[in-house]
C-alpha positions as CSV (number, residue, x, y, z in Angstrom):
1,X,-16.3,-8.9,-0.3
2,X,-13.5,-10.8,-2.2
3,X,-9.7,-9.5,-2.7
4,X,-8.4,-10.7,-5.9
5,X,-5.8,-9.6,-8.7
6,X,-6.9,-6.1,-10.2
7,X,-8.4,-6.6,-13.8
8,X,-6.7,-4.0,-16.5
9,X,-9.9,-2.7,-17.6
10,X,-10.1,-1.7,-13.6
11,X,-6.4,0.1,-13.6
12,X,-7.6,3.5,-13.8
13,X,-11.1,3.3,-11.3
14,X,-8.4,2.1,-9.1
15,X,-6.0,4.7,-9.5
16,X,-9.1,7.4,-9.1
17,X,-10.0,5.0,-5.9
18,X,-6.4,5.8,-4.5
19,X,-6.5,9.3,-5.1
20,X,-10.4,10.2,-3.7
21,X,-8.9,8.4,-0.4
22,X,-6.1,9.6,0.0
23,X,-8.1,13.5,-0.7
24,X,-10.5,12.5,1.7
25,X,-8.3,12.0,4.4
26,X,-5.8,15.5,3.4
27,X,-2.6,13.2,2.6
28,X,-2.0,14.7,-0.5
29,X,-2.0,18.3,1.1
30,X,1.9,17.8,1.6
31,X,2.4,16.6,-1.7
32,X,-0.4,17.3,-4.7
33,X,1.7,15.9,-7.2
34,X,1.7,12.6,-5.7
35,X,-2.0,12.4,-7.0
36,X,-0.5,11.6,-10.3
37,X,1.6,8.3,-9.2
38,X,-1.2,7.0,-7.2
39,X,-3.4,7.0,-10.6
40,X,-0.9,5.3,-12.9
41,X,1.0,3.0,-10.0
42,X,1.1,-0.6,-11.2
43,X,-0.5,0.4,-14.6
44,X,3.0,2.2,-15.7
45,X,5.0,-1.0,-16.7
46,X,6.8,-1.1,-13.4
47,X,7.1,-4.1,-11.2
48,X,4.3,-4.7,-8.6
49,X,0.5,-6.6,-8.0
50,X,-2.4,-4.8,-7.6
51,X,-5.0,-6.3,-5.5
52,X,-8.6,-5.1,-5.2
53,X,-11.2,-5.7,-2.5
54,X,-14.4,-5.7,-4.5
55,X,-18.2,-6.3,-3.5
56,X,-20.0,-7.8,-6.5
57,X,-18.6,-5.0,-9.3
58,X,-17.8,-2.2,-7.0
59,X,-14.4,-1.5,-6.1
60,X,-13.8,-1.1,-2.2
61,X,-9.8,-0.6,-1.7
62,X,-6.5,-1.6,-3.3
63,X,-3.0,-2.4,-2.5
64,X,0.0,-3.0,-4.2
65,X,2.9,-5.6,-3.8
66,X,6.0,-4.2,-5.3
67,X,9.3,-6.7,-4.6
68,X,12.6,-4.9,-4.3
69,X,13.6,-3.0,-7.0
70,X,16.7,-0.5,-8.3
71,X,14.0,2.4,-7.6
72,X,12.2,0.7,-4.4
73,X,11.6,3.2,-1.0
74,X,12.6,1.1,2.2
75,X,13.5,-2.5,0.2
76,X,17.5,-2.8,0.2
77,X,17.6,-6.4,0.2
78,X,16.1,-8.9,-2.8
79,X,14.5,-10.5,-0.2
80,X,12.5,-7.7,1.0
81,X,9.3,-6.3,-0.8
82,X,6.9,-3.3,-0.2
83,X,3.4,-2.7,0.1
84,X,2.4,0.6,-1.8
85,X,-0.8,2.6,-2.2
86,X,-3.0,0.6,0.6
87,X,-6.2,2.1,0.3
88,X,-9.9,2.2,0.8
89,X,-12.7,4.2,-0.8
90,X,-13.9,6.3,1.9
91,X,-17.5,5.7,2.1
92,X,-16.1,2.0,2.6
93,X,-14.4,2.8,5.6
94,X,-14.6,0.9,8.9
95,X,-15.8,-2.2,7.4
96,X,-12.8,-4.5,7.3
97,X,-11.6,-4.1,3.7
98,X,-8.1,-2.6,4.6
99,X,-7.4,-5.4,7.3
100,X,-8.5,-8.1,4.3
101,X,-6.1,-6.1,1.8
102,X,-2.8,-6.4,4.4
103,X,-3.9,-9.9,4.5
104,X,-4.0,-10.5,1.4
105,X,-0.9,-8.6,0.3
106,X,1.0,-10.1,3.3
107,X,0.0,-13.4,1.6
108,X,1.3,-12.8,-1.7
109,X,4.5,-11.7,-0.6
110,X,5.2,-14.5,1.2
111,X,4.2,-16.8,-1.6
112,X,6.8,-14.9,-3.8
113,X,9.5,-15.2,-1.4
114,X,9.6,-12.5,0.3
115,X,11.6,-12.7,4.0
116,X,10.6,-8.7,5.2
117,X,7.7,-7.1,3.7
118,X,7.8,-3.3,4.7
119,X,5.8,-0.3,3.8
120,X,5.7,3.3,4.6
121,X,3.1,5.6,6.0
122,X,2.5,9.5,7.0
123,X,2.8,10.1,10.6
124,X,-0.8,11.2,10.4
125,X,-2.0,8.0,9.5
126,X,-2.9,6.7,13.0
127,X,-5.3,4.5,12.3
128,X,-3.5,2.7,9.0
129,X,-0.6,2.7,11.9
130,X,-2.8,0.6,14.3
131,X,-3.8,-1.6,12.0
132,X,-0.5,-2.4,10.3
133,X,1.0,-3.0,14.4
134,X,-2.4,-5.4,15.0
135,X,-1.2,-7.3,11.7
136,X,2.4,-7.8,13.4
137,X,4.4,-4.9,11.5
138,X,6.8,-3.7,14.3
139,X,8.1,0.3,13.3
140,X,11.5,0.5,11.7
141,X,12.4,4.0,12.6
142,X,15.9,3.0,11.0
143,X,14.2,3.2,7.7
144,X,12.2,6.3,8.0
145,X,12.8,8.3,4.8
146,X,12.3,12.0,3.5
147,X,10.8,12.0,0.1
148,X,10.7,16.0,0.9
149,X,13.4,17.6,3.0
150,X,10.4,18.7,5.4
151,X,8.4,15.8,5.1
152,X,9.1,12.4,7.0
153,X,7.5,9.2,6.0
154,X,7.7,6.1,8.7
155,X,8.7,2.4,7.7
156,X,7.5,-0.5,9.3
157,X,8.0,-3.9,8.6
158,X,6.9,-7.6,9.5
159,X,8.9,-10.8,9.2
160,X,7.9,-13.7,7.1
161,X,8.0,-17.4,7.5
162,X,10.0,-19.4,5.5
């Protein structure tokens, strides 16, 4: 398995990667129309990297780095950045590939300057939760946010070398 800059012709088997995980473990149930951004997210002109995992041509997981923007979710500073989307197909699942894409990802941000990388995650999420703490993200309950009034997303974070 290598992680490596998505390739355009690979945008929208990525996007359909997102979504099938994200359906297989029920975190769209809260919000259905989120299906839509996951499928177009880095493809759709805005700023961000993807990264892939893949094993010879198959696609195993993706993440995105997005740095701060006007529209960004828990970045307030232009030294902070966000990882979006983290995900991994799900018959892939328990082989490594989303600890090698938060590697990865952490990587890049710190290569483009980034001082705080944080991300977000559904309180269901345990296990992307253990991961992200194993990896050195500490919680930010400060920076918990409601992208629907009865629907609370958590923020963690992790601080970057110079």
């Amino acid at each position: 398995m290598i992680v490596r800059d998505v390739r355009p012709e690979e945008m929208e088997s990525t996007g359909e990667l997102r979504v099938a995980a994200y359906e297989a473990q029920r975190l769209l149930d809260v919000s259905p129309g989120y299906a839509a951004t996951l499928r177009t997210l880095g493809a759709d002109g805005g700023p961000g990297e993807v990264l892939v995992a893949v094993e010879e041509d198959r696609l195993l997981g993706t993440v995105m780095f997005e740095p701060r923007h006007e529209g960004s979710e828990v970045a307030r500073d232009p030294a902070e950045g966000e990882i979006r989307a983290l995900a991994v197909a799900p018959d892939a699942r328990g082989r490594g590939v989303g600890r090698a894409l938060v590697r990865a990802v952490t990587d890049l941000a710190a290569r483009r300057g980034v001082r705080l990388l944080l991300l977000s995650t559904q309180p269901s999420m345990t296990a992307a939760q253990r991961l992200y703490l194993s990896e050195g993200f500490r919680r930010l309950p400060e920076r918990d946010w409601r992208p629907l009034p009865s629907f609370t997303l958590l923020a963690f974070g992790l601080d970057l070398p110079r």
